[in-house]
C-alpha positions in Angstrom: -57.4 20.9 -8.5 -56.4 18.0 -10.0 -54.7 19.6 -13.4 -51.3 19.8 -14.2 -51.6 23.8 -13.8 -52.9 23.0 -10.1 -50.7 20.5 -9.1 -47.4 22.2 -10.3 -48.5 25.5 -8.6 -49.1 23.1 -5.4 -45.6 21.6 -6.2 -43.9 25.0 -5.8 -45.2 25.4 -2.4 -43.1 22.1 -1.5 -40.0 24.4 -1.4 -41.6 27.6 0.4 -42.0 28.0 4.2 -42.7 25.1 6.8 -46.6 26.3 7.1 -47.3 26.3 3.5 -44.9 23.3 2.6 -47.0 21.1 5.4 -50.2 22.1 3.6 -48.7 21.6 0.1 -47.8 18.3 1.0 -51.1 17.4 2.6 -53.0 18.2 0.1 -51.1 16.4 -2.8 -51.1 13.2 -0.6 -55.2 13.6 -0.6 -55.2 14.4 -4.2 -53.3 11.1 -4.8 -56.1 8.5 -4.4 -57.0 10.2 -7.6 -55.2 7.5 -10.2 -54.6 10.7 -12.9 -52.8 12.8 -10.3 -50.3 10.3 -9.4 -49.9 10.1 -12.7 -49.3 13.8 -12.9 -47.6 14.3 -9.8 -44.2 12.2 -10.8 -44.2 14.2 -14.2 -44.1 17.5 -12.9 -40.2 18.7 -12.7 -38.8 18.3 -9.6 -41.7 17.1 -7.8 -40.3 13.7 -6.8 -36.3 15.8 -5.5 -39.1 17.8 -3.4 -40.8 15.3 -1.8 -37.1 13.2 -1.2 -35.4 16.2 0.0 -38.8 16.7 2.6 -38.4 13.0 3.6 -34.9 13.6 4.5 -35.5 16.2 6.4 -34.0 16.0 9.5 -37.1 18.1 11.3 -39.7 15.5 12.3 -43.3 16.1 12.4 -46.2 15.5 9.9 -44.8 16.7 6.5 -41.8 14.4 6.4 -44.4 11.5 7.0 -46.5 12.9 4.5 -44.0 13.0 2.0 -42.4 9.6 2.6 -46.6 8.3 2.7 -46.9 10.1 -0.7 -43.5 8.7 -2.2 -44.5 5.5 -1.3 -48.0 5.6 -3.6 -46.2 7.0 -6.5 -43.3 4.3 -5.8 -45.9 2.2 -8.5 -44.9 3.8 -11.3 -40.9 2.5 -12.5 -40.2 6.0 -13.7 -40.9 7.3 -10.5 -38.8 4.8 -8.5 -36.0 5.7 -10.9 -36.4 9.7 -10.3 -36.4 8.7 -6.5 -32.9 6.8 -6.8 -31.4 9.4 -8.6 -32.7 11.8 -6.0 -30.7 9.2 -3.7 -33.7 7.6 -2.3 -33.3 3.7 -2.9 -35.6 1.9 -0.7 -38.6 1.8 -3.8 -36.2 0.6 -5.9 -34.8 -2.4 -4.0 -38.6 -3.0 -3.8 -38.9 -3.5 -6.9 -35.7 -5.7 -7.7 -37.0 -7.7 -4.9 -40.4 -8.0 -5.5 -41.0 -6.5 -9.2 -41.7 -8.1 -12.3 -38.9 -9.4 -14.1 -39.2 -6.8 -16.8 -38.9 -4.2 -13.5 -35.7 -6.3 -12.1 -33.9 -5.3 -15.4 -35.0 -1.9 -15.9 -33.8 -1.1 -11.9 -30.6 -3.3 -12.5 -30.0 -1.3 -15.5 -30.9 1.9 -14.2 -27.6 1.3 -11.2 -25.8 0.5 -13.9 -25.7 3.9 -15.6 -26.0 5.6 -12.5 -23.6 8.4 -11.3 -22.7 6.9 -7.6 -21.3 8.9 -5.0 -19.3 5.8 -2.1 -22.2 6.8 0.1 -24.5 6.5 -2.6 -22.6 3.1 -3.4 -22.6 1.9 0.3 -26.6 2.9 1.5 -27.9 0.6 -1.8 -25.7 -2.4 -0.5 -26.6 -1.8 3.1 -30.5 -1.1 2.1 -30.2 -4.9 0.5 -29.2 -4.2 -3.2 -26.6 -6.7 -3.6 -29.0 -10.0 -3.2 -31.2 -9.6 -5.9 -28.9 -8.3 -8.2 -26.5 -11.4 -7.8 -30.1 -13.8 -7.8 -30.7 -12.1 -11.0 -27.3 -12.7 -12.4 -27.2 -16.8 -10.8 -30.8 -17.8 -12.4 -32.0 -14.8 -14.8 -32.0 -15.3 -18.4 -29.4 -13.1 -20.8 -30.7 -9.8 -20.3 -30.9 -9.9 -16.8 -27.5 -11.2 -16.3 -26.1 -8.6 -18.3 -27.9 -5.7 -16.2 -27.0 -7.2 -13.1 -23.5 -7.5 -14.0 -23.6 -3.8 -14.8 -24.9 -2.8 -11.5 -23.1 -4.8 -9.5 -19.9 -3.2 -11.4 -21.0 -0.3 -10.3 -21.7 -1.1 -6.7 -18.8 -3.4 -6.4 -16.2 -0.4 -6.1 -17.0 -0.1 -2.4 -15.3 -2.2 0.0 -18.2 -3.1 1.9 -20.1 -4.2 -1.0 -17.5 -5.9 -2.6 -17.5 -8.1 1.0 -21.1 -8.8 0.5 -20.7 -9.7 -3.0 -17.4 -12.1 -1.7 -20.0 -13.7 0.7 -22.7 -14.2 -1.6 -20.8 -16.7 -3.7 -20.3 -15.1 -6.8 -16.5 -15.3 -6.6 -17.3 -19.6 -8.4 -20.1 -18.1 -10.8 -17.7 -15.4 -12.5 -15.0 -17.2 -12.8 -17.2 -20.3 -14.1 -18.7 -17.8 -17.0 -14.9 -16.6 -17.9 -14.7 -20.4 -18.6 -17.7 -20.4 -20.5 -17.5 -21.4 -24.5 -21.0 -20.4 -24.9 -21.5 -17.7 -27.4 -24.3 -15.9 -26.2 -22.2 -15.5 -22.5 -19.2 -14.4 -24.2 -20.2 -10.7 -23.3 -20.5 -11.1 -20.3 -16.8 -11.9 -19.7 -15.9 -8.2 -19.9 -18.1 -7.2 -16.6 -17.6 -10.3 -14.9 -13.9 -10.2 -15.2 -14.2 -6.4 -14.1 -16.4 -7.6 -11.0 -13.7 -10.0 -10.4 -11.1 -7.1 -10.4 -12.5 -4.9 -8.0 -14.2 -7.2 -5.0 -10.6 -9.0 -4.9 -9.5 -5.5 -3.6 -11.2 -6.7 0.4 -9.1 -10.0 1.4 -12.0 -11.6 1.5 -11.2 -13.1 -1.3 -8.5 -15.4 0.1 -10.9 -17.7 1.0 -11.9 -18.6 -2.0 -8.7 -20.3 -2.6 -9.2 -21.4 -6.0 -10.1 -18.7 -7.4 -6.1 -16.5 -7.9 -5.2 -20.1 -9.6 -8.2 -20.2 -11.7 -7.6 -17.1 -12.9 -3.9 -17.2 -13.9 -4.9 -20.4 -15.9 -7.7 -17.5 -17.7 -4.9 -15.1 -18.8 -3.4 -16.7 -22.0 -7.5 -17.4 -23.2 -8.7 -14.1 -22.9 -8.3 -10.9 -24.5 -6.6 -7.7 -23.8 -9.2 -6.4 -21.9 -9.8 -9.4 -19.7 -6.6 -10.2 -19.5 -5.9 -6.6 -17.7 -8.9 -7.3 -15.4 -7.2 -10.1 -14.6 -4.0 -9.0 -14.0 -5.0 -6.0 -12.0 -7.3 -8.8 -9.6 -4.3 -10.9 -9.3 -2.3 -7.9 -7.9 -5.1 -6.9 -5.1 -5.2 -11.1 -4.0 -1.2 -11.1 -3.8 -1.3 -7.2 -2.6 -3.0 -8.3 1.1 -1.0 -8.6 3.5 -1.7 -12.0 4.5 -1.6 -13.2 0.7 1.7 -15.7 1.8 0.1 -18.7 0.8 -2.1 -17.2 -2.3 1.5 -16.3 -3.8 2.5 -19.6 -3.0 -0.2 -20.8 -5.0 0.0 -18.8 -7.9 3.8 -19.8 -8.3 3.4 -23.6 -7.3 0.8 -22.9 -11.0 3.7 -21.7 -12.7 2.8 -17.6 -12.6 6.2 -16.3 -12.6 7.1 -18.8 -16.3 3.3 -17.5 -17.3 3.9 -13.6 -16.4 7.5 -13.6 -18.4 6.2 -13.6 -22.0 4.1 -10.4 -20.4 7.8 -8.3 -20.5 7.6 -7.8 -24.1 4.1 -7.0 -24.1 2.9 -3.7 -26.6 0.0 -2.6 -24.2 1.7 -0.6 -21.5 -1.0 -1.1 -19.3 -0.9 -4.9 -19.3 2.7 -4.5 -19.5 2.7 -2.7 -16.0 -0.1 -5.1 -14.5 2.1 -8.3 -15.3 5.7 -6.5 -13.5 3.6 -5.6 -10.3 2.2 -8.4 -10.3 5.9 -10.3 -10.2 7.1 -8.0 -8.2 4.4 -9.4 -5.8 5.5 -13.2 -6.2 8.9 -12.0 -5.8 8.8 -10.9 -2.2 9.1 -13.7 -0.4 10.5 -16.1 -3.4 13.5 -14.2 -4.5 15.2 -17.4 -5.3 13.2 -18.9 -7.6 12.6 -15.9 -9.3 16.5 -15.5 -10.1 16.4 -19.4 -11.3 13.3 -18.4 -13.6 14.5 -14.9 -15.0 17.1 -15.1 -17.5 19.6 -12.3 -18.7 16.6 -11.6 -22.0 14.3 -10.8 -18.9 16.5 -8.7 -16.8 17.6 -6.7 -20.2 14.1 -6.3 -20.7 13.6 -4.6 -17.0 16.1 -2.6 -17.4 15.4 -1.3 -20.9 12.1 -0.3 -18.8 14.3 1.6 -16.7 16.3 3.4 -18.6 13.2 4.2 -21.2 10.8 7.3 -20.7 8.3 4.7 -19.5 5.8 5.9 -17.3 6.3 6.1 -13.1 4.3 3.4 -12.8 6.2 0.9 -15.0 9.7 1.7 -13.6 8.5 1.1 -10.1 7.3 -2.2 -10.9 10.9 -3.0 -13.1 12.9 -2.0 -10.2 10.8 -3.4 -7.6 11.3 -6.8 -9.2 14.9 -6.1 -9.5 15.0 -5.5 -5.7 13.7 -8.6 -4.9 16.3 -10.8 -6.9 18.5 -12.5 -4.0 21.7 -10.0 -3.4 24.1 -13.0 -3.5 23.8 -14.1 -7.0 27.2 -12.5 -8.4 26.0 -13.5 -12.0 22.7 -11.0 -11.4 25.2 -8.4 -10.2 27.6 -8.6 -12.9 25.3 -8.3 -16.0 23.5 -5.4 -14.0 26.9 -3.8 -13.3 27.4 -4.5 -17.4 24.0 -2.6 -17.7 25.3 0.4 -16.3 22.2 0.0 -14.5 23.6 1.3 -11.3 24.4 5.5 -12.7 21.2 5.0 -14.0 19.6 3.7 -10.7 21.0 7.2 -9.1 20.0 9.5 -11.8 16.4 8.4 -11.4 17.0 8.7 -7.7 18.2 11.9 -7.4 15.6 13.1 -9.8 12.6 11.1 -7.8 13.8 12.2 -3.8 12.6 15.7 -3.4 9.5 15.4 -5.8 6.2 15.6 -4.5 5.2 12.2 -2.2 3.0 9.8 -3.8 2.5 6.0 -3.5 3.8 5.5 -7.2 7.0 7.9 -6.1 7.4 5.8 -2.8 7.4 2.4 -4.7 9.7 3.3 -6.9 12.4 4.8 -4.4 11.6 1.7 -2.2 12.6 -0.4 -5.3 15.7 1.9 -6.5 16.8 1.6 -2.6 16.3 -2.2 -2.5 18.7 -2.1 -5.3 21.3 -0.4 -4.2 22.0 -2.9 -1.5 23.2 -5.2 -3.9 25.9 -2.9 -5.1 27.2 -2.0 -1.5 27.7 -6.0 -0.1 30.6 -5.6 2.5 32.1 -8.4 0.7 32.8 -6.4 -2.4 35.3 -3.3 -1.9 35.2 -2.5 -5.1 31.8 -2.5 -6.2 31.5 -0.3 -3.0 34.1 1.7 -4.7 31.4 1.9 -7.6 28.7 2.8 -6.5 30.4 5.5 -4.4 31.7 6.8 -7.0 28.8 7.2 -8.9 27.2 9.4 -5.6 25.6 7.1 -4.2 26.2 8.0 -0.6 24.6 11.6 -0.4 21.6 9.9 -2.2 20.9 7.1 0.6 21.6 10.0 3.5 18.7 12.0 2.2 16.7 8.9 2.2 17.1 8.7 5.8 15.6 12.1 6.0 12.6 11.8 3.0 12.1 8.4 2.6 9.2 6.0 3.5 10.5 3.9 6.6 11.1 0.8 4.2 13.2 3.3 2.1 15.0 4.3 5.3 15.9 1.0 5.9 16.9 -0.4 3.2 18.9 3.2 2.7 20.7 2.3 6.4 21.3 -1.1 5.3 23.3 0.2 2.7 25.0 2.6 5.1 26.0 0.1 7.5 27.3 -1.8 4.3 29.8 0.6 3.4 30.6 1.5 7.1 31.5 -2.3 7.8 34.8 -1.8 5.5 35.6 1.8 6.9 38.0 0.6 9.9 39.6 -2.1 7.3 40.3 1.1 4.4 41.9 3.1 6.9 44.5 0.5 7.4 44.9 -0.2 3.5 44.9 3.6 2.6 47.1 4.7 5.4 50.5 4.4 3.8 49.0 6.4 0.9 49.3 9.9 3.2 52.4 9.5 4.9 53.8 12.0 2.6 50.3 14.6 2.7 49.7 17.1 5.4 46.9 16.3 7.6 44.0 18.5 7.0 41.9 19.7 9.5 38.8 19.2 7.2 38.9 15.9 6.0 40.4 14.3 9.4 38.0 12.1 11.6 38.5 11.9 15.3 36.2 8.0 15.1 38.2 6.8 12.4 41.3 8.7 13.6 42.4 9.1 10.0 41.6 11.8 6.7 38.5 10.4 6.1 36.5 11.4 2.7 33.3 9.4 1.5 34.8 8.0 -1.2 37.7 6.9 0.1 36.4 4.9 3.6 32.6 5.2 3.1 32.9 7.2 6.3 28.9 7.2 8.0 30.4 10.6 9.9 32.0 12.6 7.1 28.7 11.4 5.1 26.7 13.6 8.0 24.7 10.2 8.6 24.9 10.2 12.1 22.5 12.7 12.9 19.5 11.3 10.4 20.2 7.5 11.4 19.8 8.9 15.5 16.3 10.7 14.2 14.8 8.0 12.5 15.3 6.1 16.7 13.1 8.9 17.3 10.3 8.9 15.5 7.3 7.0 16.1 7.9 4.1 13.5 10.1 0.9 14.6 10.4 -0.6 11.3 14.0 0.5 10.4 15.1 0.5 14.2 17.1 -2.9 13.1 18.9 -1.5 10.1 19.5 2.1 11.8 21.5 -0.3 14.7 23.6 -2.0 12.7 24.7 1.3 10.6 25.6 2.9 14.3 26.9 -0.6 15.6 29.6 -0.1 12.7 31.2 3.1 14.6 31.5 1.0 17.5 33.8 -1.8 16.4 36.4 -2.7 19.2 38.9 -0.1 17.5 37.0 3.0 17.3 34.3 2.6 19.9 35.7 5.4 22.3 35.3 7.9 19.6 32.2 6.2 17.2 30.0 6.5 20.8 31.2 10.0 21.3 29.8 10.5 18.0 26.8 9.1 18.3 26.2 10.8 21.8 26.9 13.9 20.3 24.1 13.4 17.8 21.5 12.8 20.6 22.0 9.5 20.1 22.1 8.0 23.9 18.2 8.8 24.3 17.2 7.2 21.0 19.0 4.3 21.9 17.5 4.5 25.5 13.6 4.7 23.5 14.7 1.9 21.1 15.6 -0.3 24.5 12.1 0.7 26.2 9.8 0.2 23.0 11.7 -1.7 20.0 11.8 -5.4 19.4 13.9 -7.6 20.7 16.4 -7.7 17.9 16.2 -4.2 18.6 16.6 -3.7 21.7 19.7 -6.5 22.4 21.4 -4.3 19.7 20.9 -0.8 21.2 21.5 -2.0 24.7 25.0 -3.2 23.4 25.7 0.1 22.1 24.7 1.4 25.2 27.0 -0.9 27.0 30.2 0.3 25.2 28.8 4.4 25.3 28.2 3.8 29.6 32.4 2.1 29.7 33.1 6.1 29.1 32.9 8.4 32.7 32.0 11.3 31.1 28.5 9.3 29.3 28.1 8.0 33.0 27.7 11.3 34.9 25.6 13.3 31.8 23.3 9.7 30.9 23.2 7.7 34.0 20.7 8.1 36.3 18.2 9.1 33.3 19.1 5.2 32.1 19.0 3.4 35.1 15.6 3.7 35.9 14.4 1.8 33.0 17.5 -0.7 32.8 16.7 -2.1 36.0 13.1 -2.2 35.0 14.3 -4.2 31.9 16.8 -6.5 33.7 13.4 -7.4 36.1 10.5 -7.4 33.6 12.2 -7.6 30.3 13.5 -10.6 28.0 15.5 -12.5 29.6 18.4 -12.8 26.9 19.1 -8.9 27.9 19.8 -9.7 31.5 23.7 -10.6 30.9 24.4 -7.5 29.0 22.4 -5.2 30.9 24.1 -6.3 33.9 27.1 -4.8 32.6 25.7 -1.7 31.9 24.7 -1.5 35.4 28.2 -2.7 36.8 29.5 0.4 34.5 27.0 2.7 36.3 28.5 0.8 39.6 24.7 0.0 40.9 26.0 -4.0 40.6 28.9 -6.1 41.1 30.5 -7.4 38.5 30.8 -10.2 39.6 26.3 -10.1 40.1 24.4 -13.4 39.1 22.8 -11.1 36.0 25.7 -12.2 33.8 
């Protein structure tokens, strides 16, 4: 009974029907007080996935506690506990890193290392208490077992969860401590560490360890390539979160943006594309210091990026730092005007805008977009004129339509730019077509004149109406603000009889209703003021009024109080208050 020929043939019967897998597994846990079968038992093939996938059984009764009894006893033997792990049983082998010798401690640590993990895999060996003795082993083990515990835990560390535990544990100072190391023997270990490093700075955990995004700029010039990307890529998640204000802060108060520059010119792409996101990053809320630190070599560099079949990746980051170099600075404009980088901006627009969606598409349109707003300032005709000319209207429309809502606002921004100057064109252009026949085509009832894109930057000859009134909506407020002040610009006091017929005409009065009951406040002071000069018109009155009133007396009672004055208006115009009422 107790030879191999007995015990595989008792083996097979594990994966037959209940009755004879019950007995099968019965019998072998008798057999096992016999030292030479539980030898024999773990080398049969696929005894040990048997008795795991019997233990995970989701049918109770005696065979599932027979098999997890029987798992336990042949848990002794290290090769077993291995075959149980990769059968996605871990509970023997955190055993053993817990309780084993040290020789065990490494050959589990190393085992995790070269495993195969699936997340959930990943996830059950941190929750089952793998992460503790794998960083112990790393903090007081000798050489070998800090190297396998730094493989494991590079392994594990991928998942969110255990990358919080590993945050918690205190690792965070020990890495960075052995990247500072000058000891020969540890210099191996920099590689893992630094990847460690890379990945648990993805959970935001990590920002409060506040030293360490400082520490590890101060790394990058004394490490190599490979570090150095590691690096780089766990500087990006740190500055990435969303609370990462101060972090950036940090990083830029230790010089990062003068420490990333030399990074433009860099041969690996990789790094290359690291150091740009990772400006881009320190950018966002620093766009002045930036444009003191970047020089005309640097924004050739980013532009020479641009224009250069560089990969998706590498643009976005380029343009994104581009996008976040302060709009005012006329001497940025002019050498990116000298660039051509503005025909080129639309070509790779108009290539990117129908392709399929991707994060890497949606950070680069978001950058190109972000862009554009410097070459359509309302204080600048003719590099309006430009950038018109060059298509750039038609582009921005379709944003409104395919865009993410950051590219959507940024795209109305740009909308409302060019609209601002429509009313003022008119005027300039006017005694132009004395002498031309009016066409029935190009002629615009808001602007009462021949409108054309190009020549007044005309939001209703555009057909931006319509997309800007869609985008009020949708479900997403973020570009409520920017959407406003594009349809603010066809009410000015000279056209806003005919800019609100347009707007109503596109569905508008609802959306601006919805903006009023759910935006912002910025918001909603701006649509109720379009509402006020849409509601001075009878016609809007009858059609719009008693769906608005409703909720405009519900605002005037419950609502901020700095919309009182201007909905009292609106309600004076629907005559349901004097006008003479306290609410102004």
């Amino acid at each position: 009974m107790a030879s191999i020929e007995a015990l595989s043939s008792i083996v097979r019967s594990l994966s037959r029907d209940v009755d004879e897998r019950k007995e099968a597994n019965a019998l072998l846990l008798d057999l096992s007080d016999i030292p030479q079968v539980r030898q024999r038992i773990g080398r049969i093939k696929g005894s040990i996935v048997m008795l795991v996938t019997l233990r995970n059984a989701h049918e109770s009764g005696t065979h599932h506690d027979d098999a997890e009894k029987l798992l336990h006893i042949l848990s002794s033997n290290p090769q077993n506990v291995l075959l149980m792990a990769e059968s996605g049983y871990f509970r023997p082998l955190i055993h053993h890193l817990n309780e084993g010798s040290d020789m065990n401690k490494i050959l589990m640590a190393t085992a995790i290392s070269k495993m195969f993990l699936s997340e959930q895999m990943k996830s059950s060996l941190g929750e089952d208490g793998a992460v503790e003795p794998l960083v112990e082993m790393f903090k007081s083990g000798n050489f070998e077992a800090k190297q396998s515990a730094l493989g494991a835990l590079r392994n594990l560390s991928s998942s969110l969860r255990n990358a919080e535990l590993l945050i918690n544990s205190g690792i965070t100072r020990q890495l960075l401590q052995l990247l500072f190391s000058v000891t020969s023997v540890l210099m191996t270990l920099r590689e893992p560490a630094s990847a460690i490093l890379a990945t648990i700075a993805q959970s935001d955990r990590i920002l409060l360890h506040k030293d360490a995004a400082p520490q590890m700029l101060s790394l990058l010039n004394l490490s190599c390539p490979v570090i150095q990307l590691h690096l780089l890529r766990a500087l990006n998640s740190i500055c990435g979160h969303t609370n990462a204000k101060r972090a950036r802060a940090r990083i830029r108060q230790n010089g990062g943006m003068q420490l990333l520059l030399p990074f433009l010119t860099e041969n690996n792409v990789d790094i290359k594309t690291a150091a740009l996101n990772l400006m881009f990053h320190l950018s966002k809320d620093a766009s002045a210091e930036l444009a003191q630190q970047v020089k005309e070599t640097h924004l050739e560099i980013l532009v020479k990026v641009i224009s250069s079949p560089a990969s998706g990746s590498e643009k976005a980051a380029a343009v994104g730092v581009i996008s976040n170099l302060p709009v005012t600075d006329k001497k940025i404009t002019e050498f990116l005007t000298r660039t051509n980088l503005l025909p080129l901006l639309i070509s790779l627009l108009e290539a990117n805008i129908t392709t399929s969606s991707t994060l890497q598409r949606m950070w680069l349109l978001e950058g190109i977009v972000g862009v554009l707003t410097r070459f359509t300032v309302p204080w600048d005709k003719k590099l309006q004129s430009l950038a018109v000319g060059h298509g750039v209207v038609p582009c921005l429309v379709k944003l409104l339509s395919e865009g993410s809502v950051n590219a959507k606002s940024k795209a109305a921004t740009s909308l409302a730019q060019l609209s601002q100057n429509s009313v003022t064109l008119r005027k300039t252009k006017s005694a132009r077509w004395l002498c031309v026949p009016p066409s029935a085509e190009s002629y615009c009832i808001v602007h009462n004149y021949q409108c054309t894109i190009k020549s007044t930057f005309c939001l209703v000859k555009a057909g931006a109406v319509s997309p800007l009134v869609q985008i009020l909506e949708g479900e997403e407020r973020e570009a409520d603000g920017a959407v406003l002040e594009a349809l603010a610009t066809l009410m000015q006091d000279e056209i806003w009889e005919h800019g609100g017929m347009a707007i109503e005409k596109a569905s508008g009065v609802h959306a601006l209703l919805r903006v009023a009951e759910a935006g912002g406040l910025s918001s909603q002071e701006k649509a109720i003021w379009i509402l006020e000069r849409i509601f001075r018109l009878e016609a809007h009155r009858e059609q719009y009024g008693k769906i608005a009133q409703a909720l405009l007396i519900d605002l005037a009672q419950k609502g901020d109080p700095l919309l009182k004055p201007i909905i009292g208006k609106i309600l004076a115009h629907l005559q349901l208050l004097q006008t003479q009422s306290s609410y102004f």
